[in-house]
N, C-alpha and C positions, 0 to 999 in steps of 0.2 A: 673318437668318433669322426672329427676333420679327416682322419689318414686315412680311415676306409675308406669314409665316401670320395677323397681321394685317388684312392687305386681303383676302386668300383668305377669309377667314369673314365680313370686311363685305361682299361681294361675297354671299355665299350669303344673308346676313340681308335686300340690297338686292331681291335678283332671287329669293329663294326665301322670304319671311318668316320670322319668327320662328324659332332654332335655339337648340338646346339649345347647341352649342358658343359662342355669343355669348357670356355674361358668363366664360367661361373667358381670350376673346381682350381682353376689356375690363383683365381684372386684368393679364393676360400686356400691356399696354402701359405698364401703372401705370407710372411713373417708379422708378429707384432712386438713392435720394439718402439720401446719409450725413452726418448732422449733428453736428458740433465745437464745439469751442468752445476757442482761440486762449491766450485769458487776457488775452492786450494787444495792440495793432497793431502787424502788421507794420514793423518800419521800412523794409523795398524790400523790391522785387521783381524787384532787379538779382544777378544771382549773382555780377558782379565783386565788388560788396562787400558783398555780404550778410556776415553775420560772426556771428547767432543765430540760436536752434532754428527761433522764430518764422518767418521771415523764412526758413527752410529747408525748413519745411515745406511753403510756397505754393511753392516755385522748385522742389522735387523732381516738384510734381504738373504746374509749366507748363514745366517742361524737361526736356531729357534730354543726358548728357553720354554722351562713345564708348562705354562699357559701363554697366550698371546690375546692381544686386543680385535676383534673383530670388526665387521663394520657398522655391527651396529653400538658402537660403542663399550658395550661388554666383554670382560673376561671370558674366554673358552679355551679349551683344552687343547693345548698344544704337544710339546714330548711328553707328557706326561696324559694318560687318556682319562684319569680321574686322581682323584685325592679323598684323604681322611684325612679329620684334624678330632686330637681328642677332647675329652670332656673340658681338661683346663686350659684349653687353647694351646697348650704348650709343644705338641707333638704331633708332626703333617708326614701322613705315609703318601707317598706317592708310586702310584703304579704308571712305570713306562711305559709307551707304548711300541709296537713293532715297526722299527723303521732304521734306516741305514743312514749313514754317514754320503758325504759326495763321492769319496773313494770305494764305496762300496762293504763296509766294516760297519757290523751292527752297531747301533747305538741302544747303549746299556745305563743303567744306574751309578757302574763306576765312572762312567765319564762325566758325571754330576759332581761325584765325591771329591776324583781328583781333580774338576776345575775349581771347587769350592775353595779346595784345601791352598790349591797351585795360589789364585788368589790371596788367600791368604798369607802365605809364606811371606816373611821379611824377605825374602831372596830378590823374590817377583817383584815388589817396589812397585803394587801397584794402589795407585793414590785413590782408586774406591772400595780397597778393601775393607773400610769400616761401612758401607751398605750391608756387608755381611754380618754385623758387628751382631746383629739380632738373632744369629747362632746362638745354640751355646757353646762358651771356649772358644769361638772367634778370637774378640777383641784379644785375650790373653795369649795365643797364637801368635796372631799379627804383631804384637809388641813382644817377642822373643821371649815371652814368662810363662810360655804353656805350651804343649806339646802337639802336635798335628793330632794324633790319637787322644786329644782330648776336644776335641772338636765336634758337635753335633750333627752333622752329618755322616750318616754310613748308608752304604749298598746293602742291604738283605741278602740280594742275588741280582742276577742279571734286570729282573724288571721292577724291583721293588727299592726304593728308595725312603730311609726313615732321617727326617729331619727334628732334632730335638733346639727348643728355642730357649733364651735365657728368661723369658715375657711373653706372657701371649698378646700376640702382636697381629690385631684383625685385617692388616692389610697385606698380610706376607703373600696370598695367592699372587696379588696383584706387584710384588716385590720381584716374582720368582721370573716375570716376564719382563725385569730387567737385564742389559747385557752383561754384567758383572755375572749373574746366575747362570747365564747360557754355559753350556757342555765345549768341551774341546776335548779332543783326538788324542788320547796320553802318547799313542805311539809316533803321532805326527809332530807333535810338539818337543817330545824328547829327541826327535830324529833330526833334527833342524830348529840350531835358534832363531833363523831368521825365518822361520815358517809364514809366519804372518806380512810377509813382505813383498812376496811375489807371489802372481798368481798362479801358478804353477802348482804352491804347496800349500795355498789355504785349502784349507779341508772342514768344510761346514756339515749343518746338519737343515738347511734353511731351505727354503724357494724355490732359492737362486741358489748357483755358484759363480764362481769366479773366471771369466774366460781369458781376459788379460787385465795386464796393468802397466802401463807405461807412465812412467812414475813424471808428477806434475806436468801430465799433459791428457791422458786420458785414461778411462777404465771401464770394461764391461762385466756384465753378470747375461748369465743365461741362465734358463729353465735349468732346473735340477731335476731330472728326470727320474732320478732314486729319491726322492723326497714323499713322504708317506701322505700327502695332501697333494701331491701334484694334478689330480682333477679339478682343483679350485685356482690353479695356478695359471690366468691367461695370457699374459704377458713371456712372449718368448725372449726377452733380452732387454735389458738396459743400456744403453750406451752414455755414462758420464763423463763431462768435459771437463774442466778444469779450468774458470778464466775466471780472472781476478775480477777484470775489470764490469762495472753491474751496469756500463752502458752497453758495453758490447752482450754482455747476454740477453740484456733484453731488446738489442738489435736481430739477436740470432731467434729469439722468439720471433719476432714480428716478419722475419723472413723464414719462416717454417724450416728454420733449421733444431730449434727445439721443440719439446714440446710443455714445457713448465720455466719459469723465470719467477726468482726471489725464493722466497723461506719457503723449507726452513732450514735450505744448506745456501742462500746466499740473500744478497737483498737485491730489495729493486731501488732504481735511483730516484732520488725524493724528489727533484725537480719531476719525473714522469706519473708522478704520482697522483696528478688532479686530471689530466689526462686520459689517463687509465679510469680514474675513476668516472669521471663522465661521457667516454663509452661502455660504461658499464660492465668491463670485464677484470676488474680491481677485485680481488677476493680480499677478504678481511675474516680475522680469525682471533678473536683475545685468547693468551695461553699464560699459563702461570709458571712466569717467569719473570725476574728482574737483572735491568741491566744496572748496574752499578762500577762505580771507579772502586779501586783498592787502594789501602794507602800500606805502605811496608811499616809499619809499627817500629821495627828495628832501624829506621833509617831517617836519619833528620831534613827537618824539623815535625815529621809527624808519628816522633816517638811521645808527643805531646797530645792528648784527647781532647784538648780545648780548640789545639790551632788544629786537628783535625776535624773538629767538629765546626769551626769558624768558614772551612774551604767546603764544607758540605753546607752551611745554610747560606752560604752567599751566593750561590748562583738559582737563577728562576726556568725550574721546569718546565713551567708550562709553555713558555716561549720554545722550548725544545721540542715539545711532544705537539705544538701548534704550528708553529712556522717550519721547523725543520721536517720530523716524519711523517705528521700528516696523517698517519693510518692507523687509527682509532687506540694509540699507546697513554695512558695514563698516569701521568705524575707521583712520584712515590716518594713518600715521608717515612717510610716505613720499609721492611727487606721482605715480610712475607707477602704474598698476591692475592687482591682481594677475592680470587675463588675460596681462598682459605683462612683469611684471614684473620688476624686474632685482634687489632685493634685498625678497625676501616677509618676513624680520623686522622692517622698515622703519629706521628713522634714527636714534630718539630714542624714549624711554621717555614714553608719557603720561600724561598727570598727574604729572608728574617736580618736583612742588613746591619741594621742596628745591635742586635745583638752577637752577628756576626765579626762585627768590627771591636765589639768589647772582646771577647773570646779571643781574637789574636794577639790582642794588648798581655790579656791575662798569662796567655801561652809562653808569649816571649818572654814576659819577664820570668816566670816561672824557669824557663830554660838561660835566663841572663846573657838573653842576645838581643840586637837592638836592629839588627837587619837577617832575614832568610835569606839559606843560604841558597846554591840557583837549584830550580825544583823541574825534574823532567816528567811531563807525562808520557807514556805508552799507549799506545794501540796496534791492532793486528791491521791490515791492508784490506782498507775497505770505506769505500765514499762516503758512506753515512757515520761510522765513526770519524773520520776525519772530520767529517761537517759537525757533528758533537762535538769533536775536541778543540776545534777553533771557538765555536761559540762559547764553550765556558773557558775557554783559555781570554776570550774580549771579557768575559764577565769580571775573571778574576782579577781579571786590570784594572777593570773599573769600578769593581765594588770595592776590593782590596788592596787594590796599586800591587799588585803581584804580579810578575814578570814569570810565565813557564814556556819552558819550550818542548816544542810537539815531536814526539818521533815514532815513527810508520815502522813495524817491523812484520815480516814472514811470519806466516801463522805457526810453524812449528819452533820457528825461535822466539816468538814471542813467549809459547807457549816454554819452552825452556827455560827463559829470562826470570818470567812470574814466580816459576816453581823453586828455582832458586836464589831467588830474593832480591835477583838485579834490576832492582828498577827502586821509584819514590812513588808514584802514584802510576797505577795501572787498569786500562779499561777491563771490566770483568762481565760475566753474564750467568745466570744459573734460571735453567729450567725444570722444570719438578720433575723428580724419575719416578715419585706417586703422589699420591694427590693427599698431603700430609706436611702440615706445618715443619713436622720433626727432620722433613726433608730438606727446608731451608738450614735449619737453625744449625743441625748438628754439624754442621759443615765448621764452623768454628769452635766442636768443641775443647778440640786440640791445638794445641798450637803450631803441633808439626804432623797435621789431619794432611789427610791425599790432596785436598782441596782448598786448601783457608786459603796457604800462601800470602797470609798478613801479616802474620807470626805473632799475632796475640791470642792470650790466653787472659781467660778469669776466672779465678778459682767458683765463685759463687754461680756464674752463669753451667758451668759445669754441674754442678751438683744440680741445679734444678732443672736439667734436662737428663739426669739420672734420674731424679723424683718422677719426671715425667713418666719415665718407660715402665715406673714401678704402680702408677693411680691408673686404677681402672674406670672411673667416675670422669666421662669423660667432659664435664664441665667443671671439675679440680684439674683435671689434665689442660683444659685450655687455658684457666687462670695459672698453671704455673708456666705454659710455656710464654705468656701474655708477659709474664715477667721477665723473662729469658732478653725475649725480644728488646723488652726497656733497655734492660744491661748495653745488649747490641750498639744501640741505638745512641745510650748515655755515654758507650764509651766510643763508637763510632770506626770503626778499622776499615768497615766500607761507606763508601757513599750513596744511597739509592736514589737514583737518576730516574729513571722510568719503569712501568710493567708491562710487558710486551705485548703484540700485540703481531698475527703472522700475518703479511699481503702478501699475493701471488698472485700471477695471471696463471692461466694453464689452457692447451689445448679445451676446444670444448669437446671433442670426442674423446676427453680421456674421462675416463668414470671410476668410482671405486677405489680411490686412495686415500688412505686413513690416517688422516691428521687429529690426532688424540688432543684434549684439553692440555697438554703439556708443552704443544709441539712436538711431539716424535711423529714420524712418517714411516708408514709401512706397504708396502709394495705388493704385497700379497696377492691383492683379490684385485687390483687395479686390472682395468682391461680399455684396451684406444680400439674405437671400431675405425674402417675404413671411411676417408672423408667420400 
């Protein structure tokens, strides 16, 4: 509608001179573009294995999976324009809807089947492919004991997609519009392994596409034009920056060089945080999500559940979540969030000194060592982790005479380091991908799951999150995962530190950007009008 009206007024300015509606139709073409800033690069721009925010953010705006989140909160129909699910919940037909790739190649039901499968493939090594796990024949896939064609998903034909589940599992609609489930390009992806790398050859089905990428310094998305929603789509481009540092973005805010600073791809700096809040433009948001340290199970001295469990009640949250972040984050005794949670007293008393200091005695001698040995923590490049990890690194001196030393690394070698087990304690975080305890918990049910990177396992905690998936009475189902979590807890492989909580300033002429109870941000329907 903008184009014509548009051309209809250069037409009058061409063949009738000068008009007072000209510079109305000049501004009415102006672009709109929303400018970000990332914090670090993307590691992909593959949704099989994307696995952080980063790298979530870009693949919500260049894909789209069966259903998507709306603004008003609800699930609606995305690639998929409806669904059936049968009488035992077990069986979700989904009919496709008509619409193209960015390249201009329909999008089908196989491109459903072969991302599910790609996913799944040991090949692919990608560390969410147990969300898929609620297939049927997944899991057995994924761990090289079962065959792609025994897998529950298959194409009908071009628009018909039949998904068979191992459990009828009530929140799969709301599964299917995570990025693990979104569609990819068989011919793009087999055509180039580094597809997902440059912008040149991502090939989405979303929004947006991809217009460049210049790798750890910036990146854009523009309107997709071939996108089967593009009348809802007002936002003609994104422009994402890339700067570590969370003074300078929220310098570039305050000089209208952005238009949004902080979560939920970076933070704001906790010193600006009372500030903000008492000019009243401090947004605050609780999302269920916890941040927590990890401890390597495999690696000493916290191959030991007591002295890990002694470094987890000896430091006091609330001085965390009071003095340092300041923006309404909530102390956790516990790993699930209290949007969901299954025991809101939580686990363990904190700051529990006393009995923290018995538990390393126990520990040591259990392991028959009389001094730890030197213990490093990790974190990714970012002030407010850093301000957490000095503050319990002073705790741990002084509740436990324990000496750690701090080290700052790159977000995609941090991300490296964690996955393969190099580190003793490392800063972690997990956000819900649905709003479902099972989403916490199952993350440790393997030992060598996509995500633990603890590398503990317990035989019992396992089985009762199998019982889980099997009770449909869903207050047996909470008492057993309530159990689950004790185990967690008793035996302790993470530490929970706080539940999150998203602040952000933002333009106030941006409107319409949809920050879900999770934290995920979606770009869609957002529109900035002219100041």
């Amino acid at each position: 509608m903008k184009k014509s009206v548009f051309l209809a007024l250069s037409s009058i300015l061409v063949f009738g001179g000068m008009m007072t509606g000209y510079e109305g139709a000049i501004q009415a073409a102006e672009p709109k573009v929303l400018r970000m800033n990332l914090q670090g690069e993307p590691p992909t721009a593959d949704p099989g294995i994307a696995e952080d925010t980063t790298s979530s953010t870009i693949i919500t705006a260049t894909f789209e999976g069966l259903t998507r989140l709306g603004t008003d909160g609800k699930l609606h129909p995305a690639a998929a324009e409806s669904f059936t699910v049968s009488a035992d919940g077990k069986t979700y037909t989904f009919k496709i809807r008509e619409a193209k790739w960015s390249n201009g190649d329909p999008v089908t039901a196989y491109d459903f089947e072969y991302a599910w499968k790609r996913a799944l493939d040991p090949k692919t090594a990608s560390n969410y492919a147990y969300q898929l796990y609620y297939v049927k024949g997944a899991e057995d896939f994924n761990k090289g004991i079962g065959k792609a064609g025994d897998v529950g998903v298959k194409a009908i034909d071009d628009k018909t997609l039949k998904v068979e589940l191992t459990n009828s599992t009530p929140f799969f609609p709301e599964l299917v519009a995570f990025k693990t489930y979104f569609p990819v390009n068989k011919k793009v992806v087999e055509g180039n392994k580094k597809w997902a790398e440059e912008a040149k050859t991502v090939v989405g089905n979303g929004p947006f596409k991809m217009e460049t990428w210049k790798h750890n310094s910036n990146l854009t998305v523009v309107k997709n034009e071939k996108y089967w929603d593009k009348a809802n789509v007002k936002l003609d481009k994104i422009e994402f920056t890339m700067i570590e540092d969370e003074n300078t973005e929220l310098s570039m805010f305050d000089n209208d060089e952005l238009d949004w600073a902080g979560a939920p791809n970076s933070s704001l700096p906790t010193d600006a945080l009372p500030v903000l809040r008492e000019a009243g433009i401090l947004k605050t948001q609780p999302i269920a999500g916890a941040y927590f340290y990890r401890f390597n199970t495999e690696q000493a001295p916290f191959t030991n559940a007591k002295i890990r469990k002694a470094f987890a009640y000896a430091i006091k949250r609330e001085s965390i979540t009071t003095d340092i972040l300041q923006a309404g984050q909530v102390p956790a005794t516990g790993y699930v969030p209290p949007s969901m949670a299954l025991n809101k007293d939580g686990y363990f008393k904190d700051n529990d000194l006393k009995v923290a200091k018995k538990l390393l005695v126990e520990g040591m001698e259990e392991e028959g060592i009389s001094k730890l040995p030197p213990i490093t923590l990790i974190y990714n490049t970012s002030e407010g982790h850093k301000k957490i990890a000095k503050e319990i690194q002073a705790q741990w001196k002084k509740n436990l005479g324990v000496d750690i030393k701090l080290e700052n690394k790159e977000w995609k070698v941090y991300l490296e380091d964690v996955h393969q087990g190099k580190y003793q304690i490392a800063r972690g975080g997990w956000l819900g991908d649905f709003n479902d305890p099972i989403n916490f918990l199952d993350m440790f049910q393997e030992k060598d799951g996509g995500n633990n990177d603890t590398r503990w396992e317990n035989p019992k905690y396992k089985e009762l999150l199998n019982q889980s998936a099997l009770e449909q009475d869903l207050e047996k189902r909470k008492a057993i995962l309530l159990q689950a979590e004790q185990i967690l807890m008793d035996e302790m492989p993470i530490m929970p530190i706080y539940f999150y909580a998203n602040s952000w300033v933002q333009n106030e002429n941006l409107k319409d950007v949809v920050m879900d109870g999770l934290g995920d941000v979606d770009f869609k329907y957002a529109d900035i009008t002219k100041k």
